[in-house]
C-alpha positions in Angstrom: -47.0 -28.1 117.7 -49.4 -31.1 117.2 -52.8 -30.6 115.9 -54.1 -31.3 119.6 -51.6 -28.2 120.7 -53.2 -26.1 118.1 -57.3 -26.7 119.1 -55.8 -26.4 123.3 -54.1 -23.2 122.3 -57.4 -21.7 120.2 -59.6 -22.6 122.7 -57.8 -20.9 125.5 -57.3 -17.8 123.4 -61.0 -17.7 122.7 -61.7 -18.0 126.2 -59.8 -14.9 127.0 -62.2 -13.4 124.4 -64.9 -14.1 126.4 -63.8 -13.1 129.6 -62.9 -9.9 127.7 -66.1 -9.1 126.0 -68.1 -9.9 128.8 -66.0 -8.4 131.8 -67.0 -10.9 134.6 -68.6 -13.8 133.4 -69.3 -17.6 135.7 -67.5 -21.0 134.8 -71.1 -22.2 133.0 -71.5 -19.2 130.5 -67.6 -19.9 129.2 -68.6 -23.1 128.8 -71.9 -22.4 127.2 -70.8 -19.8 125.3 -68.0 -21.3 123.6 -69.3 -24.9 123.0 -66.4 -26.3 125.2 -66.8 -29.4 127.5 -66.6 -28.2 131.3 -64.1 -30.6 131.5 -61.6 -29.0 129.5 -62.9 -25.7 130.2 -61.7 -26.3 133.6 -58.2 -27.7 133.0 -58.2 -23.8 130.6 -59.2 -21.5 133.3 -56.8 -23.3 136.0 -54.0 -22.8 133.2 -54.8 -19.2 132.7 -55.5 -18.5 136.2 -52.5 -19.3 137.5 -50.5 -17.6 134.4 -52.5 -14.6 135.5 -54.5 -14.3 132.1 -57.9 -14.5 134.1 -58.7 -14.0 137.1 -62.0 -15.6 139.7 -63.3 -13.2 142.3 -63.8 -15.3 145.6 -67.1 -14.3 146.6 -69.4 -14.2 143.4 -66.9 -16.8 141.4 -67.6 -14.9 138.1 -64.0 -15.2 135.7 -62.4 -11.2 134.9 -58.9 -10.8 133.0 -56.3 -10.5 134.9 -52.8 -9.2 135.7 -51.0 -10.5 133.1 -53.9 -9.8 129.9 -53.9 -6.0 131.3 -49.7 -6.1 131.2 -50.0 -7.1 127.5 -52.8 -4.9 126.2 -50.7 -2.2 127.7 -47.2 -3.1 125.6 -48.9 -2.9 122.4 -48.6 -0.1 121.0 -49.3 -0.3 117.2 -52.1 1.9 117.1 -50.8 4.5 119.8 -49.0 7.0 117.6 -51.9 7.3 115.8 -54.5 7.5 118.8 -52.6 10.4 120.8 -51.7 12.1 117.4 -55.4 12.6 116.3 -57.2 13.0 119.9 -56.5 16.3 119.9 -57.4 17.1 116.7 -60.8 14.9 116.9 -62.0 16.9 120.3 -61.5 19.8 118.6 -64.0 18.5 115.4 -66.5 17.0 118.0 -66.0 20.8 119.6 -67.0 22.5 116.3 -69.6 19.8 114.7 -71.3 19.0 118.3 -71.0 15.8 117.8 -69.0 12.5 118.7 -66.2 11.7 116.8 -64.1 8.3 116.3 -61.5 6.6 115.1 -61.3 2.9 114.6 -58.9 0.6 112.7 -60.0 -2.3 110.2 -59.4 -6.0 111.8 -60.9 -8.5 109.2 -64.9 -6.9 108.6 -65.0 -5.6 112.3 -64.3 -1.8 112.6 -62.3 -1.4 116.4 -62.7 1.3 117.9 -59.2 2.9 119.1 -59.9 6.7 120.0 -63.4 8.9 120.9 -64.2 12.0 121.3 -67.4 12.5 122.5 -70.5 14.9 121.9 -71.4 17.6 124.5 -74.9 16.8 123.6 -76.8 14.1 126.1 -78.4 12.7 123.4 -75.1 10.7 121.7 -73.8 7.4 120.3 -73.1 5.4 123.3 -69.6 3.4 122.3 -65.8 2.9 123.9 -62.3 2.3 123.1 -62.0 -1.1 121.9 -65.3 -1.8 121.6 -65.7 -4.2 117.5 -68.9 -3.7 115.3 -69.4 -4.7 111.9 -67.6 -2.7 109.1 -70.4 -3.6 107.0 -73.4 -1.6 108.5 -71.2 1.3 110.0 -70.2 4.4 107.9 -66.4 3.8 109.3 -66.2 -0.3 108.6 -67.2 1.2 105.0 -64.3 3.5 104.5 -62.4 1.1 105.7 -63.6 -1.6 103.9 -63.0 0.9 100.9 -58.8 1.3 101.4 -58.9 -2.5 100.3 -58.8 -3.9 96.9 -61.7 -4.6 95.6 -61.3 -8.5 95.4 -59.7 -8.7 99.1 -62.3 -6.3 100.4 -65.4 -9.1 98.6 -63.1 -12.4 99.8 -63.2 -10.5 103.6 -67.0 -9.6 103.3 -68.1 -12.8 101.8 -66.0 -15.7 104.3 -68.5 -14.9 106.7 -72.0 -14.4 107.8 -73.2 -10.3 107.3 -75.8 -9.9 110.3 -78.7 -7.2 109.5 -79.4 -5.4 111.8 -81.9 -2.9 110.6 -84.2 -2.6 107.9 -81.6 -0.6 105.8 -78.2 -2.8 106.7 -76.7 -4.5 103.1 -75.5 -7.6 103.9 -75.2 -8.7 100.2 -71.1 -8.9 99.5 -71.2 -7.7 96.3 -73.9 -5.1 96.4 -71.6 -4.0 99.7 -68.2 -4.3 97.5 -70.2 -2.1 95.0 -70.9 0.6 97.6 -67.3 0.4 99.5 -65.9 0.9 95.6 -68.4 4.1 95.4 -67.0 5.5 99.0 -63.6 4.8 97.6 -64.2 7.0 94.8 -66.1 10.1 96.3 -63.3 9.6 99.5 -66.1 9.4 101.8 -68.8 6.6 103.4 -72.1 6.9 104.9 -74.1 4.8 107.3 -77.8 5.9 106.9 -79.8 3.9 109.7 -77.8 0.5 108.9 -76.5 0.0 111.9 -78.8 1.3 114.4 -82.5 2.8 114.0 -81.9 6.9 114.3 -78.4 7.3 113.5 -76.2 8.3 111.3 -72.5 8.8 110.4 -70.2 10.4 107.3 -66.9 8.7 108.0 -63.3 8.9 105.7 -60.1 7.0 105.5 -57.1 8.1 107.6 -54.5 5.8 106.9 -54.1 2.6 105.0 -52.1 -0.5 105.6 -49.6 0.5 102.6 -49.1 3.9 104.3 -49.0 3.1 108.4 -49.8 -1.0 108.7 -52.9 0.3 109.5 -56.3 1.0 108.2 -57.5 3.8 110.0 -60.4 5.9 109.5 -62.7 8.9 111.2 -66.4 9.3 111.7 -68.7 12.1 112.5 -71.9 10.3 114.0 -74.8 12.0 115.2 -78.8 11.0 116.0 -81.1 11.6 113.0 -83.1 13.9 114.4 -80.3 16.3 114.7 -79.0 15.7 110.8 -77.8 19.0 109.9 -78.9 20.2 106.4 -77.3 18.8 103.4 -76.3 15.8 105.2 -73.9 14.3 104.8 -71.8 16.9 102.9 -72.2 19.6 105.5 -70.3 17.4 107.6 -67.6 16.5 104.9 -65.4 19.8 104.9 -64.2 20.0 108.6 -64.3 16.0 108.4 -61.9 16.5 105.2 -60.3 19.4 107.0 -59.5 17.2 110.3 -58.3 14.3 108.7 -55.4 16.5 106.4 -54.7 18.0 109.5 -53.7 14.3 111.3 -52.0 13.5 108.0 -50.0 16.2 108.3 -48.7 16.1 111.4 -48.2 12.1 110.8 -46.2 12.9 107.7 -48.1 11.6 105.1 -49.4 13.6 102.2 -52.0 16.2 103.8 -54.6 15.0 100.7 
């Protein structure tokens, strides 16, 4: 494919982004957003409409995926073992701990959320399948982060730029690689505040790429206010307990 094949290609992947993340979204934002002349922008979304990739509502023109993105998402299945495996087992933690539970997969230093179980209580992380946040300010980006080698885990953290996004987020690679190699060693990673003012989460690996293909871990996250005494290692047995529990029944060794 010539280099001109390439940058079209790119460019109309990354405009499917954007329709996705935003959900309905007009001609000028793509544009706007993506730095991409309205000329070709144009000649992208005709080529995608008509393949069915996006789709233009009629009445308030704003772009949405369409048929054919929806047909896709729904053949991949890489994570899906995994997901319906540990639902079960995760409603049943956010059951006993009262609180909302995940479980997300590494993708580069984004943390993607693939399965939730949410808290009974109103107060409660608001988050959703497939929703992407930084691995470096969240307690589950961190164990993660921490299945990696050491050097891959500081090449990944330091390629790109580490927003902060409270007064508490470390966005320094190797005081980060430092702290991933501590979670790696206790088998457990916090996020204290880092990612958002009055919350909290203890979070462990599930599965790692050697294991599954997949990096996988579970979080237990909860408002501050509501931090149970001894934080966070009141929440590490039935967190430990959980996860042995989904390793089990995967196969692997119950740890």
């Amino acid at each position: 494919m010539s280099g001109e094949g390439v940058k079209s290609a790119a460019r109309a992947l990354a405009v499917v982004e954007c329709v996705a993340e935003a959900g309905a979204i007009s001609f000028n934002d793509i544009s706007t957003r993506l730095g991409i002349p309205k000329s070709s922008a144009h000649g992208l979304l005709k080529t995608l409409e008509s393949d069915q990739w996006v789709t233009q509502n009629p009445d308030s023109r704003l772009f949405s995926l369409g048929l054919r993105a929806w047909q896709i998402g729904h053949m991949y299945d890489g994570h899906r073992g995994l997901a319906e495996t540990a639902k079960p087992i995760m409603d049943a933690l956010s059951h006993e701990t009262g609180e909302t539970v995940q479980l997300a997969r590494l993708d580069g230093v984004e943390n993607v959320y693939i399965a939730i179980s949410p808290s009974p209580n109103p107060m409660r992380m608001a988050s959703s399948v497939g929703m992407r946040l930084h691995a470096h300010a969240t307690g589950i980006g961190k164990a993660l982060l921490s299945t990696l080698d050491p050097d891959e885990a500081h090449r990944r953290l330091a390629a790109v730029v580490l927003p902060r996004l409270t007064a508490k987020t470390v966005t320094d690679p190797d005081d980060l690689v430092r702290i991933v190699g501590t979670a790696a060693d206790v088998g457990y990673a916090t996020d204290d505040e880092e990612f958002i003012e009055g919350c909290r989460c203890v979070a462990m690996p599930v599965t790692t790429e050697t294991e599954t293909g997949i990096a996988a871990a579970i979080s237990i996250t909860l408002p501050s206010q509501r931090t149970p005494d001894g934080w966070p290692h009141s929440l590490y047995e039935p967190l430990a307990r959980a996860i042995s529990s989904i390793r089990q029944t995967l196969g692997l060794d119950p740890r």
